[in-house]
C-alpha positions in Angstrom: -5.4 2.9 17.7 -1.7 3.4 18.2 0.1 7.0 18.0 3.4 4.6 16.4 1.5 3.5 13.9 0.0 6.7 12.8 3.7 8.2 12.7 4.5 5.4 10.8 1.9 6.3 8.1 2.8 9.6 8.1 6.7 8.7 7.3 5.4 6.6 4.7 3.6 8.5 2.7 6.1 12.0 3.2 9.1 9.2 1.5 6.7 8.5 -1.1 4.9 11.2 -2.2 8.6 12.8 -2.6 9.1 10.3 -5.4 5.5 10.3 -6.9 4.3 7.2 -4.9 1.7 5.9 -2.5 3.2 3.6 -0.4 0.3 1.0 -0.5 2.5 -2.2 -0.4 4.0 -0.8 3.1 0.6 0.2 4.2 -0.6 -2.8 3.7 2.0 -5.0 5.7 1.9 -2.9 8.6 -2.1 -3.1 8.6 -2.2 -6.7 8.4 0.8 -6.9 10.9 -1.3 -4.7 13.7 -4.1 -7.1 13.6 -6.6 -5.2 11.9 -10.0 -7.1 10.7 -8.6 -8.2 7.0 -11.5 -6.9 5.7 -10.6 -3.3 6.5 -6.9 -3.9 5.4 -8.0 -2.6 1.6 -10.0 -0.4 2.7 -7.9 1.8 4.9 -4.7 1.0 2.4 -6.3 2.4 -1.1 -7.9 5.6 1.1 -4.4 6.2 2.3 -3.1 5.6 -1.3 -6.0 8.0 -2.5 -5.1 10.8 -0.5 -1.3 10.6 -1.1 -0.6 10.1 -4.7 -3.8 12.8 -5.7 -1.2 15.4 -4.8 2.0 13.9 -6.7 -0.8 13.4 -9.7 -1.5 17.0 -9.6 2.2 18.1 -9.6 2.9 15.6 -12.2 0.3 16.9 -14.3 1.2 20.9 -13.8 4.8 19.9 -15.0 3.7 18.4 -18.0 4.8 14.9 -17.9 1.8 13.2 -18.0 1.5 11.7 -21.9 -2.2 10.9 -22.3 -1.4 9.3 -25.1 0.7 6.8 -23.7 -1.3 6.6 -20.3 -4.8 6.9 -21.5 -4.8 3.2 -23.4 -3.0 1.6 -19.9 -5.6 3.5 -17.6 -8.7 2.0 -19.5 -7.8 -1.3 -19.1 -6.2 -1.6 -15.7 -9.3 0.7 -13.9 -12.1 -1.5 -15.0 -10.4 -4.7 -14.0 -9.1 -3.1 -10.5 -13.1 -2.3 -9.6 -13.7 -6.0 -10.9 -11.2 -7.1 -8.1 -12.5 -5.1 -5.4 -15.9 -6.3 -6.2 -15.2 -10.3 -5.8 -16.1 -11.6 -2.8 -13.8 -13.9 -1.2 -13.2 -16.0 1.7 -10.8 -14.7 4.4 -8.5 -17.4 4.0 -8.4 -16.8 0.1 -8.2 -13.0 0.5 -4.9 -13.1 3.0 -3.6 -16.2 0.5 -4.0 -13.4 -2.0 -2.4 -10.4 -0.2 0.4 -12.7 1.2 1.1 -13.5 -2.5 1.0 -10.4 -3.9 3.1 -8.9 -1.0 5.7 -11.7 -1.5 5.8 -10.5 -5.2 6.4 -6.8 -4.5 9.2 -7.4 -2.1 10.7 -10.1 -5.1 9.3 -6.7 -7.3 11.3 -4.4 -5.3 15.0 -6.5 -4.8 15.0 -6.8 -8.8 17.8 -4.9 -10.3 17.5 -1.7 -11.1 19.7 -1.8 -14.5 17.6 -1.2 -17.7 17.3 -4.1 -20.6 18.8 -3.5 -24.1 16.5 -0.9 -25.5 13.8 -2.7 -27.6 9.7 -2.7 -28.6 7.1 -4.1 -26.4 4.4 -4.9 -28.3 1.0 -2.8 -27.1 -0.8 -5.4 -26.3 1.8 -6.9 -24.1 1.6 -3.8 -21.9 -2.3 -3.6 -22.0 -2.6 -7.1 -21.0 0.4 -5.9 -18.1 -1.8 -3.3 -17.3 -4.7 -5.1 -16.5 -3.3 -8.2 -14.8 -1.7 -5.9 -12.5 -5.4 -3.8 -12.0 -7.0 -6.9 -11.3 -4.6 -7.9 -8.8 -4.6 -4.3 -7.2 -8.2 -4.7 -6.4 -7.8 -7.8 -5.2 -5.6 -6.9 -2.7 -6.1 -3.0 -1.8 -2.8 -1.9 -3.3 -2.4 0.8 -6.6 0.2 -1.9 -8.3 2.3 1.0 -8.8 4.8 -1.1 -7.0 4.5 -3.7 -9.9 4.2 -1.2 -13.0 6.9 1.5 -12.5 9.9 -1.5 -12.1 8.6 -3.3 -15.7 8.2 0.2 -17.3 11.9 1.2 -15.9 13.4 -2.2 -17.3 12.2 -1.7 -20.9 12.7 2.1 -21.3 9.2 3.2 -21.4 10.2 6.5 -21.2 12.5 8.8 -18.7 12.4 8.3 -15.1 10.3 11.5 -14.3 7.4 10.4 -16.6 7.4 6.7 -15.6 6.7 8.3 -12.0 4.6 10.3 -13.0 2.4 7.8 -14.8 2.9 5.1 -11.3 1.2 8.1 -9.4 -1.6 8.7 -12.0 -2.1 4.3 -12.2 -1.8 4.4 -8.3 -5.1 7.5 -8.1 -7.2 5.1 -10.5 -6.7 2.3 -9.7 -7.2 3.3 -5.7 -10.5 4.9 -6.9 -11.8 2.2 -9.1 -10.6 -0.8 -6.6 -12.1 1.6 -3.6 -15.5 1.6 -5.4 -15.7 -2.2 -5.8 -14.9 -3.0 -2.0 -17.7 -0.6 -0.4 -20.1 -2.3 -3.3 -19.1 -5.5 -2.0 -19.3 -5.1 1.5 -21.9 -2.0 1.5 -21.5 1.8 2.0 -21.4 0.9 6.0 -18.0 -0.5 5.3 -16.4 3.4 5.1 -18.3 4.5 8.2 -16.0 2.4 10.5 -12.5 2.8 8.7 -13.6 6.8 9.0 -14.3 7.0 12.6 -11.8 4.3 13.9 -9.1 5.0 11.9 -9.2 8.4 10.7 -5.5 9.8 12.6 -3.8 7.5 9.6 -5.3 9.6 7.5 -5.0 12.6 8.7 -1.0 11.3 9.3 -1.0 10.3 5.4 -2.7 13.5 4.7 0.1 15.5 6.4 2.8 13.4 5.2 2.3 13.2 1.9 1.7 17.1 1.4 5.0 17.7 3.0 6.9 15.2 1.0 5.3 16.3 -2.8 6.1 20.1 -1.6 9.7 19.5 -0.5 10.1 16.2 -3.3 13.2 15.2 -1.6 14.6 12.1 -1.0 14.9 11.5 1.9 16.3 8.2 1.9 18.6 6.6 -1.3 16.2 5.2 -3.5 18.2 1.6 -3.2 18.1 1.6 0.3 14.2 2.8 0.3 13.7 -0.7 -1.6 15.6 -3.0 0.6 13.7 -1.4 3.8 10.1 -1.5 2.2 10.9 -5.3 0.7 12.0 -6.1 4.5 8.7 -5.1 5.5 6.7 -6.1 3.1 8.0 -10.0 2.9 8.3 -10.2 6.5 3.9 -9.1 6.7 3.3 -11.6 3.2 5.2 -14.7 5.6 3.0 -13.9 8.3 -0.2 -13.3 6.1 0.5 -16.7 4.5 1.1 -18.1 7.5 -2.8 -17.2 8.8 -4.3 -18.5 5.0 -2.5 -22.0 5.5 
């Protein structure tokens, strides 16, 4: 396994976890662009994501901006789904179709504006049935959907920046955990043993990262230019995955 990439991991997730993130969609794309068996590509990705954003969670929550109120009903709805989507079996062709696709939607996700809508009421249900579209899809494809979440929760003023992270890290943990646990059902508990011994420096290099970047929760890079780098990435790896489905 390369030493780049396992530096490259490790950058990820210290960027990320310095803004409350995982860094899944970038895992991801650089998983499926070093050739790795597709079905190890969640796998590995939602472990990363697990041990990144459990630290950012746990800051999040010892500030006090996690509203369990407001979370609780969003959490429900998007966990069960994301285990539903690790647990379908699919074809290989159908799966990278899938990952291409929902790639090609977080780099669109990621180029949006940033500028907020006119302040006005999103009716619950609209954001439950949000929720657990983008669940389903995160288990689909081995990503939190963080990525998808935090930019729809920004545009309608959800609440302030600080909490809308700290909600994305706390949607990223469940949904990892939830879509985790309906892969290794799916392809059997022997399906961790060779992520573990294989590819265990990524996360090790995750592990290390993402300490050092919730610790020192610096940003590193400008959060506008952090976008337009990760949507480079991640479009270029949803081309080349769609390119393998058809």
């Amino acid at each position: 396994m390369s030493v780049i990439l396992a530096l490259l991991f490790g950058l990820i997730a210290l960027i990320y976890a310095s803004v409350g993130f995982g860094g899944g969609s970038s895992y991801t794309a650089l998983l499926s662009l070093s050739g790795i068996e597709p079905r190890l590509i969640p796998i590995i990705s939602l472990c990363c994501n697990i041990v990144v954003v459990t630290g950012g969670t746990f800051r999040f929550w010892r500030a006090g901006l996690l509203e369990w109120k407001a979370v609780l009903p969003l959490l429900v709805v998007s966990a069960p789904l994301a285990f539903l989507g690790g647990l379908t079996p699919l074809e290989e062709t159908t799966f990278l179709a899938i990952l291409g696709c929902t790639l090609l939607l977080s780099a669109f996700a990621l180029i949006l504006p940033q500028d907020r809508l006119p302040e006005t009421k999103v009716p619950k249900p609209v954001l439950l049935a949000l929720s657990g579209a983008v669940g389903l899809l995160a288990g689909l494809s081995g990503i939190g959907g963080g990525i998808f979440m935090a930019p729809a929760l920004h545009l309608i003023h959800w609440a302030e920046e600080k909490r809308i992270a700290a909600f994305a890290s706390l949607y990223i943990l469940v949904n990892s955990i939830t879509g985790l646990a309906g892969q290794l059902i799916k392809h059997g508990p022997q399906s961790f043993v060779e992520p573990a011994l294989t590819y265990w420096p990524l996360l090790l290099a995750v592990l290390i990262g993402g300490q050092i970047g919730t610790h020192i929760g610096i940003q590193l890079i400008p959060p506008k230019w952090l976008r337009r780098i990760t949507a480079l990435l991640v479009g270029y790896a949803a081309i080349r995955l769609l390119m393998q489905a058809y």
